[in-house]
N, C-alpha and C positions, 0 to 999 in steps of 0.2 A: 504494500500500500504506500502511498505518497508519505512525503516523510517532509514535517515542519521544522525548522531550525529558529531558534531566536537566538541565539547566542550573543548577535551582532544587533540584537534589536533593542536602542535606546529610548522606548519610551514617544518620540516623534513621529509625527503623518498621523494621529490619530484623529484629527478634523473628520475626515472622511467617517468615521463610525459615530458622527452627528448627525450627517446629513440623512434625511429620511429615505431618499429615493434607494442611499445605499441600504441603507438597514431592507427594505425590501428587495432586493437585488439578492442580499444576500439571503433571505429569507426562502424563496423562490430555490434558489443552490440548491440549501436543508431539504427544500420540501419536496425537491426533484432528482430525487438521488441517481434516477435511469440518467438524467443529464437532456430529455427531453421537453422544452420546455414550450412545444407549440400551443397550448392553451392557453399559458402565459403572455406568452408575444398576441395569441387572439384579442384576449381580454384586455390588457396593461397596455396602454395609448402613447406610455410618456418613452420619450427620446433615447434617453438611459437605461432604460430595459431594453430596447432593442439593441439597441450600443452594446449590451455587454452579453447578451443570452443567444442572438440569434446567430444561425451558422454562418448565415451569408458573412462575418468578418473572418472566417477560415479562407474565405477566395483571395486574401491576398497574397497565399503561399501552398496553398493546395495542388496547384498546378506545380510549383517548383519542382527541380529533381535533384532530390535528397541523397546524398552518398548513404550507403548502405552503413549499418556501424558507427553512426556519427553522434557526438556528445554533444551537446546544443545547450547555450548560454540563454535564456527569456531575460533582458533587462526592460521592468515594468509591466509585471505581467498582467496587473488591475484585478480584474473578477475572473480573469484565464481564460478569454473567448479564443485567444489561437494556443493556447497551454497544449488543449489537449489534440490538437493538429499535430504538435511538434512532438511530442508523445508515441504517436503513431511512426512518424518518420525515423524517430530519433532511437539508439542503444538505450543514450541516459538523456534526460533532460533538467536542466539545473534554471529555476524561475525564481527571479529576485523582486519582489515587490515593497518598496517603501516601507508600507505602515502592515500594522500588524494584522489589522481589521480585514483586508482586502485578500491578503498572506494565508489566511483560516480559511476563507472563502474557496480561494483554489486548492487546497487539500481538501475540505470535503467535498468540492466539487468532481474531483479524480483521484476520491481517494483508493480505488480500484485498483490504480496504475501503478505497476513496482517499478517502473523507471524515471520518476518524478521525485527530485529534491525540492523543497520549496525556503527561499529563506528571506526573513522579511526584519529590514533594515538597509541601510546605504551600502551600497555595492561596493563603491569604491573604501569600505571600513573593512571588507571583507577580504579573507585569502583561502586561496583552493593550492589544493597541491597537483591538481591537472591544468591543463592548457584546454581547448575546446575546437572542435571544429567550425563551429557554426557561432557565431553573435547574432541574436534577432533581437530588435529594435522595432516594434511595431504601433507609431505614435508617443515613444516617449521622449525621444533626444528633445523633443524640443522642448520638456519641461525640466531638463535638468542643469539647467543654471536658474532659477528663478526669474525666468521673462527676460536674462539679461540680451543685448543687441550686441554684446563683445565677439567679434571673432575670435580672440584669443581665448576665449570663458570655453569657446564650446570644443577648439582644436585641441587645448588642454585635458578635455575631458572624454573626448575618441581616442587620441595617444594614450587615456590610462584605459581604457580597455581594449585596446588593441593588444595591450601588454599580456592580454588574457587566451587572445587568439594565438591557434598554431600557424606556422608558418605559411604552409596551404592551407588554412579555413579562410571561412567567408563572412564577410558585415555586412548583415541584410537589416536595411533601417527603412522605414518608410515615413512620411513626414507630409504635413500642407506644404503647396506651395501659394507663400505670403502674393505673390502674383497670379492667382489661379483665375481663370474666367468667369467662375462663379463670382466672386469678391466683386471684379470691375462693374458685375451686373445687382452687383449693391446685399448680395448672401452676406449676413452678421458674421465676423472671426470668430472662431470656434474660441480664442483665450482671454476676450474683452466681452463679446455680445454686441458689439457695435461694427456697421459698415463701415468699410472701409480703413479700418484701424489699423490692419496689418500693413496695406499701399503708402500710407502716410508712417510705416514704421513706427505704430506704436505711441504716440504721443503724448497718452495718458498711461503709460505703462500699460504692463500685459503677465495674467499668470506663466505664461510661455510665450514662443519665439519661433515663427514661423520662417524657412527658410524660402531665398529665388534658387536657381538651379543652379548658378556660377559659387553660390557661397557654398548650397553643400557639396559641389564639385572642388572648390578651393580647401574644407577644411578636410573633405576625403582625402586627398593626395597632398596637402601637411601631415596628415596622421601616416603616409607613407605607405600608399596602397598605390600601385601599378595600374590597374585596370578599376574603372569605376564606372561602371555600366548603370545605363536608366533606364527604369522603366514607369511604363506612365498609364496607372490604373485610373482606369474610367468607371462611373463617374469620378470618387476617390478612393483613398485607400480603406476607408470606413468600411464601404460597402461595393467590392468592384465586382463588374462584371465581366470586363475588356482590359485585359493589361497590355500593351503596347511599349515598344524599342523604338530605337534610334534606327534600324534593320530592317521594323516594321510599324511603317507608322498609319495613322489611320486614314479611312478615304470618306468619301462622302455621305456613306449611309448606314453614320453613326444613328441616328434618328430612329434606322427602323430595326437596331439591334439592343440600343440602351435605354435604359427606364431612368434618365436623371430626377432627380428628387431635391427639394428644397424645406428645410423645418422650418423657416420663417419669413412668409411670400410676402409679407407687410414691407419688407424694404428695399422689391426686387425693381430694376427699372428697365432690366432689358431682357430678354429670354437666353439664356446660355447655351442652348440646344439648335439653334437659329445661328448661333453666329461660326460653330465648329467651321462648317464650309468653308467659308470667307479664312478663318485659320489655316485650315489646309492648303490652299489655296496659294495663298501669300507663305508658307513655309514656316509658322511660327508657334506650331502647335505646342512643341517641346517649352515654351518658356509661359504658356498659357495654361498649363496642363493642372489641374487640379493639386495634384498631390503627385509623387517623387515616390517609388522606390527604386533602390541604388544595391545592387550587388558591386561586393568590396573585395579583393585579391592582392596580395602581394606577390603571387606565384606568375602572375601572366595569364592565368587561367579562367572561364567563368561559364554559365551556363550556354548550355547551344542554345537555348527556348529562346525567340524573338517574338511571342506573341503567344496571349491564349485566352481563351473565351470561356469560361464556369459560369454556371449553372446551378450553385450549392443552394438556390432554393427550392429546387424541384425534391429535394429532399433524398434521402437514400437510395430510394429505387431507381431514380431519375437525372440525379445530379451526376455534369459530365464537366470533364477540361477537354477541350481541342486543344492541342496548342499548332504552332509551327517552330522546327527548329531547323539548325544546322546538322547535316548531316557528318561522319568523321570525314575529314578534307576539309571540312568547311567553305565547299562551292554550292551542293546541290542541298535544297531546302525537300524536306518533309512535313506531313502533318498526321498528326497522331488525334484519336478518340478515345479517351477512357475512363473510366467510372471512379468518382469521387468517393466512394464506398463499394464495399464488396458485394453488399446488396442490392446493388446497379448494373454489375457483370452480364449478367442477362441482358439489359437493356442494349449494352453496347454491341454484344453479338448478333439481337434485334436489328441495329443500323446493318450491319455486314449481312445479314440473309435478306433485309429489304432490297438492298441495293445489287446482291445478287439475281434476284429474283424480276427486278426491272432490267439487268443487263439480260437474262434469258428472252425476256419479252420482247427485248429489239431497241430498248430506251440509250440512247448516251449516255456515258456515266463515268465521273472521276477512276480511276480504276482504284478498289477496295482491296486492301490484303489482312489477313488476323495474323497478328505478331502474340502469341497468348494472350492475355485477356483484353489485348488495346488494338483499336483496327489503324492502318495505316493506309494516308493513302499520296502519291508525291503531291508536292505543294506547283498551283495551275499560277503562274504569272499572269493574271489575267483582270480584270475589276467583274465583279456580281453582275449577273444579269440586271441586276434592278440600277443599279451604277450606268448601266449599259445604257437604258429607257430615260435616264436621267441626262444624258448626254443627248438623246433623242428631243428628248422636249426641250431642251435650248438650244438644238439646231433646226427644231421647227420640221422634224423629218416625220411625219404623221404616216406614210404608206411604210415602212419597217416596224413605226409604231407597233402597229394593229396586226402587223406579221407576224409578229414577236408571241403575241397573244392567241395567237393563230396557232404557232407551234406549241406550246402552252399546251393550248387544248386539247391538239392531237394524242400528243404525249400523256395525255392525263387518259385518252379515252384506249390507247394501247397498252397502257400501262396492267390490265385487268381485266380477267371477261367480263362479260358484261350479265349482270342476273336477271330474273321477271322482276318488272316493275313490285310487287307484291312484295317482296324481300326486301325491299326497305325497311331501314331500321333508323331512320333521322324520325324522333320523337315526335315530329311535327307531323307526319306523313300520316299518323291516323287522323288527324283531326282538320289539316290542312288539304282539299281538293283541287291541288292543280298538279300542271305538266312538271315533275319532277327532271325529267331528262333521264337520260341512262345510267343506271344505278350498277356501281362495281362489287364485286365481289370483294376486294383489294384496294379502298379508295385512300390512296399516299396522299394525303392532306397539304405538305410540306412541297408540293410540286409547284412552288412560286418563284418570282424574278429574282428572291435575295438566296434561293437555296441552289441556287444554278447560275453556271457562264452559258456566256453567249457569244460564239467562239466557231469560223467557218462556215456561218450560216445554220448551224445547230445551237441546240443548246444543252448543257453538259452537266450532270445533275450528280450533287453530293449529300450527304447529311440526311436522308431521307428515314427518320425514324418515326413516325409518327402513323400510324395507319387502323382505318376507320373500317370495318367489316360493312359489308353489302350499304355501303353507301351512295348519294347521288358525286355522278362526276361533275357536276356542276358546284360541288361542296367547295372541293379545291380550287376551282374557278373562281367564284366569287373571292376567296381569300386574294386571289392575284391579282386581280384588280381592285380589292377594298384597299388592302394594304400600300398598292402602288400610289393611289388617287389620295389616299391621308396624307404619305410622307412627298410626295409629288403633287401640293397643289396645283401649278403651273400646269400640271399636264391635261386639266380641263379644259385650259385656251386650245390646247395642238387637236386633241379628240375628246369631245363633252362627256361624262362618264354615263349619262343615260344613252349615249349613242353604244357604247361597249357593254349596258347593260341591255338590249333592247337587239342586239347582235346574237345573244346567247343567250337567252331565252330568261334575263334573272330579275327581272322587272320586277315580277310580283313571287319571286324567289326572294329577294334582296333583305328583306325584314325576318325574315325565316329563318335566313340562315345565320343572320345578324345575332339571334339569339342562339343559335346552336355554338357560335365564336366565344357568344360568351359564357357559354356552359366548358367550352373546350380550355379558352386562355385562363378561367379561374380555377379550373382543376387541376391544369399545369404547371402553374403560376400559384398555387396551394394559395388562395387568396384568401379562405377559410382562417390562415396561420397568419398570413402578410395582410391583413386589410386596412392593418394600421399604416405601415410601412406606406399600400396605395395611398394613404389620404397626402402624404409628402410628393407623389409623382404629377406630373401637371402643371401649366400654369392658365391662367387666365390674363390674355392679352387686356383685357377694359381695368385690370386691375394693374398690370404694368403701365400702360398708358396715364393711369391715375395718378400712382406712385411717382412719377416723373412729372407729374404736372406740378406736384407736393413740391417740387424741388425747386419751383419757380416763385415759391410765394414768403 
């Protein structure tokens, strides 16, 4: 079982075991010994619950690849949201938390685990008689000078724990970045409560100290690290969903992949989700980028992974990493699928028999291979299909348009034979009496413009997990055009969306299946668990618009 040390604990940091939100945080721990706490996150509305109980904070290192046999440093490891990640990965895991209060928290929270030391007091009071492979730093460097703005305060204090790293281990820190795009669009700093505070460096002080990309790139390589690789979790490190490099950075349809979220839309004045593009665009994404995580080496060495997309809220059965890496040479790129938990293995081997099962049928398709339990398949230099249409509608090209969609279709109606109309099983179909279209045996839902290229006049189709028994082919349909015309408004001027609906028959389909999406995206999306989390996703333009008028009076 996990093993508490005080030895080194003076008495200090015990503030926190005032505050009420924590006394119930910790409560919650006690009361959930399995360590699941979806009914909590259902019911519990406030910020700091979510913050410290739900998985989705494991996505910032779940994807990683962990040397086998590795000892792992936690500096700050608060209530243990990634504790027991590293747990998993790690031989030993050694978590240092401040105060005592917090300290208690993660031993009962994994007190299960016999490779977990926990020890609660100042790190730097402390001595180990090992070295460690791994340093993780996940949100704390920047509280560990007290809000100070010194270079020298924070370079002094990586040099002493570097002194703890082995020669070849790794400094895995993640941090805000004081210039993130959130902030310029007026989001409160997470160590003041007030817009703007970090841009203006703090002016009325700050419990912490939010770094740009140059300073933690400057005090990495004074603390005498070789390689100091970024990456750049989208939305932030909080909560990511999309981690991105410098190798791989992201393109234009961010929008129809990420759920950004804001906890206090009272001070927003411009939409952050709207302006990526324009970022992209102009090449400046890396110093707009939310939040900074940095792998740290003195060896020359660092991860192949240049990219990866989780999933940790679709929950155990469900939750997956893509990533892409560097293959050994380091020319030709790969991409990998594999399950966030073991109780997800199935699912991923799921993607591998779909996608077999559409290349027998005659479909184009990335080509799939199973490496044991993780499918592989090479990485396509190429932008999404939906990236593609998006290119379409600023060149004003309306007849590939409507081709595009054309193939689309085909591909959806080969993809499966086809059943008696009778075998429909869309919930609607008892009670709703119209022309459903030709209903699949096999209906691949997931056959849309962001789940495929478009590539020699075909289109080339990957990721296909998702599949709906004797469904309408027009299911999938609708999704391809819903989702193009939400994240594409522009593309109503090139072709009107009732002319694409009114081509295929989805006129008085459209509201049908409107709700069948949302039976689909909330069971996926376990919204049941997250419906708190949705009240943060969103914004409303009349209330940006307003917020900015604010600013004129």
């Amino acid at each position: 079982m996990a093993v508490l040390h005080q030895e080194y604990y003076n008495g200090e940091g015990e503030g926190q075991a005032k505050i009420q939100v924590n006394k119930d945080i910790r409560s919650y721990i006690e009361n959930n010994p399995s360590g699941d706490f979806s009914q909590v996150l259902a019911q519990d509305a406030r910020w700091q619950v979510f913050y410290h109980l739900s998985d989705m904070r494991a996505s910032i290192l779940n994807w990683y690849e962990w040397n086998m046999d590795a000892s792992i440093l936690e500096i700050g490891g608060e209530f243990g949201a990634i504790t027991g990640l590293l747990c998993e990965h790690g031989k030993h895991v050694t978590t240092v938390e401040y105060g005592l209060f917090k300290a208690e928290a993660i031993c009962k929270r994994y007190s299960n685990r016999k490779n977990l030391d926990v020890y609660a007091g100042n790190l730097l009071d402390m001595e180990f008689t090992e070295k460690f492979d791994y340093i993780v730093m996940v949100g704390s460097l920047e509280r560990q000078c007290g809000g100070s703005n010194s270079f020298e305060d924070y370079l002094r204090y990586v040099k002493a724990i570097v002194a703890l790293l082995k020669t070849n281990g790794r400094l895995l820190v993640a941090v805000e970045n004081r210039y993130g795009l959130r902030y310029f669009c007026g989001e409160v700093e997470t160590y003041t409560g007030r817009p703007y505070a970090g841009i203006n460096h703090y002016p009325q002080g700050a419990r912490g100290y939010t770094f740009s990309r140059k300073e933690l790139y400057d005090i990495m390589c004074g603390a005498g690290f070789e390689i100091v690789k970024f990456y750049y979790p989208l939305p932030d490190y909080k909560l990511p969903q999309m981690i991105y490099s410098d190798e791989f950075l992201p393109q234009k349809d961010l929008g129809e992949r990420l759920l950004f979220y804001h906890l206090n839309k009272n001070t927003l004045v411009a939409s952050e989700q709207d302006l990526y593009a324009d970022l992209i665009d102009n090449h400046v994404f890396p110093f707009f980028a939310n939040s900074y995580l940095v792998e740290c080496s003195r060896d020359g060495k660092c991860s192949s992974t240049i990219f990866a997309a989780v999933t940790t809220d679709r929950g155990k059965y469900h939750g997956m990493s893509t990533s892409v890496y560097f293959n050994p040479g380091g020319e030709k790129r790969s991409v990998k699928k594999m399950a966030l938990y073991r109780e997800g293995v199935s699912s991923v081997r799921a993607v591998y028999n779909n996608m077999m099962e559409l290349k027998n049928r005659g479909i184009p398709i990335v080509p799939h291979y199973l490496e044991g339990d993780a499918v592989v398949m090479p990485f396509i230099p190429e932008i999404t299909c939906s990236d593609y249409l998006r290119k379409l509608v600023a060149l004003g090209d309306r007849d590939t348009f409507k081709y595009i969609f054309e193939l689309i279709y085909k591909n959806i109606l080969k993809s499966s034979e086809i059943v008696p109309e009778v075998e429909n099983k869309l919930p609607e179909a008892k009670k709703n009496i119209v022309k459903y279209g030709p209903i699949l045996k096999r209906c691949y839902v997931d056959m849309v413009p962001f789940n495929c290229f478009y590539t020699n006049g075909q289109l080339l189709y990957f990721d296909q997990e998702f599949v709906k028994e004797d469904y309408p082919a027009l299911y999938p349909m609708y999704r391809a055009l819903m989702y193009t015309y939400y994240f594409m408004p522009d593309a109503e001027q090139l072709v009107p969306i009732q002319e694409m609906k009114q081509r295929y028959g989805l006129i008085e389909l459209w509201d049908i299946f409107r709700k069948e999406e949302d039976r689909f995206v909330s069971a996926n999306r376990r919204h049941e668990v997250y419906q708190n989390f949705y009240r943060w996703v969103g914004l409303d333009a009349t209330r940006i618009n307003y917020n900015a008028e604010l600013l004129l009076k």
